[in-house]
MIPADREN-731472 format. One record per residue (C-alpha): y, x, z; residue in three letters. Coordinates in pm, whole numbers, always signed. Example, Ala and Ser with C-alpha at 12.3 -4.5 7.8 and 13.67 -1.06 7.14 Angstrom:
BEGIN
yy:xx:zz:r
-450:+1230:+780:Ala;
-106:+1367:+714:Ser;
This chain:
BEGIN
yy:xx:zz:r
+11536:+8567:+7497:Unk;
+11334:+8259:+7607:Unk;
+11084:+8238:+7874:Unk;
+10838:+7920:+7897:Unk;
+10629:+7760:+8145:Unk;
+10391:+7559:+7986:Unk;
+10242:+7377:+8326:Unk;
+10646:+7323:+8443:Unk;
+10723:+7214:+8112:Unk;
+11032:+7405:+8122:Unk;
+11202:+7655:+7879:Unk;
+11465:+7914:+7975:Unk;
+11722:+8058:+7750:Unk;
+11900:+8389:+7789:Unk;
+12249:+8367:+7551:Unk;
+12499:+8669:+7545:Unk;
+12755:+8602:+7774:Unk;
+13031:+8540:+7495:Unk;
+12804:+8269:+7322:Unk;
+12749:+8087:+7649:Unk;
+13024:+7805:+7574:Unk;
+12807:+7746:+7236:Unk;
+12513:+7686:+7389:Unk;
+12670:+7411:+7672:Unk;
+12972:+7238:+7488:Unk;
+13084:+6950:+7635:Unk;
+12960:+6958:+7989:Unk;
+12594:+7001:+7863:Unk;
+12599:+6796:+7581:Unk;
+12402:+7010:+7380:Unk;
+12156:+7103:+7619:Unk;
+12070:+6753:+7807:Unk;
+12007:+6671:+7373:Unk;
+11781:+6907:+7320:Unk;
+11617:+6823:+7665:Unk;
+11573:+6491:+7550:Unk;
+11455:+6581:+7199:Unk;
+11130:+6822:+7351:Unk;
+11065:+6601:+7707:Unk;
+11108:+6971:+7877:Unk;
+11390:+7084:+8127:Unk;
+11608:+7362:+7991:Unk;
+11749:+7656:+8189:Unk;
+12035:+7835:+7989:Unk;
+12170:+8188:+8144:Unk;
+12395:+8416:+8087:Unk;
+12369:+8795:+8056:Unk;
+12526:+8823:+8395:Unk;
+12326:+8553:+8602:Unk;
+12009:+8700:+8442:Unk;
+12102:+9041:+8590:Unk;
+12164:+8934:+8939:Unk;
+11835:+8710:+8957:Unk;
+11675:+9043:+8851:Unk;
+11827:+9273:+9107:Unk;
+11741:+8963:+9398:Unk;
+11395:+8941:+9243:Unk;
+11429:+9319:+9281:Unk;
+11545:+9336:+9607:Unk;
+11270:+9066:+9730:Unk;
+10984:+9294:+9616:Unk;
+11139:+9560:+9807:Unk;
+11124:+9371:+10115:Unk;
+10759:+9225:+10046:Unk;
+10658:+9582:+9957:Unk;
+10772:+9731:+10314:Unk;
+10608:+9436:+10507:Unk;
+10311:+9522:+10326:Unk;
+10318:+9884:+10420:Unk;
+10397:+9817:+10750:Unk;
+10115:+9601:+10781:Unk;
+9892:+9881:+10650:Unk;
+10032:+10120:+10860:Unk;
+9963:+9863:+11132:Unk;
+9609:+9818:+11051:Unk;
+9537:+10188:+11021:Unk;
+9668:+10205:+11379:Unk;
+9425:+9988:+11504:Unk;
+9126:+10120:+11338:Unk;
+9246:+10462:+11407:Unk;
+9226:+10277:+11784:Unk;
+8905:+10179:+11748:Unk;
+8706:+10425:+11609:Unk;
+8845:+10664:+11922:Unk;
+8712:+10396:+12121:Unk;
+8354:+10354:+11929:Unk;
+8323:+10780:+11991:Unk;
+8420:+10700:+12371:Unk;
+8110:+10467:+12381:Unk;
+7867:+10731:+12200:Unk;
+8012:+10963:+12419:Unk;
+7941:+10763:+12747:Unk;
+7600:+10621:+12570:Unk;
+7482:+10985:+12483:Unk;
+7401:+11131:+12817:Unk;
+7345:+10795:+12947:Unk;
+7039:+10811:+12747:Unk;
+6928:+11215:+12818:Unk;
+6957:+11133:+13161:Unk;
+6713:+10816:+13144:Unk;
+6519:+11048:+12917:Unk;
+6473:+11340:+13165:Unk;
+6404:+11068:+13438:Unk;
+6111:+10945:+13269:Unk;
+5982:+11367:+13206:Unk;
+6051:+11463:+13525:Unk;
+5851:+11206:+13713:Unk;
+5543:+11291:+13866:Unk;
+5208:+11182:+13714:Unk;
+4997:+10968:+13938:Unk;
């Protein structure tokens, strides 16, 4: 497998875990060559290290996934909050307004 990011100029390379020596020979000879030979960094992994960056990646997006819920559930709470308090207002506004209404009826023509 081999993954590429154009803008970074990078290019990573997944080898089987048995061909990994192959790919590195003599303390990176090989791949500080073909480094050189394309101007872009290379990445080789194994099997193994790409497996454990997946289950970290996996385990991050777990994490970011419950913040973001419990930021939902946060903001739900507080419009849950205020919407009770917008009905206390019509509430209090509501008679507020009969009242001033039956005041105005109820006076005596001059």
């Amino acid at each position: 497998n081999v993954a590429v990011d154009v803008d970074a100029e990078r290019i990573g390379v997944v080898v089987a875990d048995a061909h990994s020596f192959l790919s590195i020979v003599r303390r990176g000879q090989n791949v500080r060559l073909a480094s050189m030979l394309t101007g872009w960094d290379l990445d080789i992994l194994t099997g193994m290290e790409v497996s454990a960056a997946e289950a970290e990646a996996m385990i991050m997006l777990d994490r970011v996934m419950a913040r973001i819920i419990s930021e939902e559930d946060l903001l739900a709470e507080q419009a849950e909050a205020e919407a009770e308090e917008a009905a206390e207002a019509e509430e209090v506004a509501e008679p507020t307004a009969q009242e001033a209404a039956e005041a105005v009826f109820d006076t005596p023509s001059a």
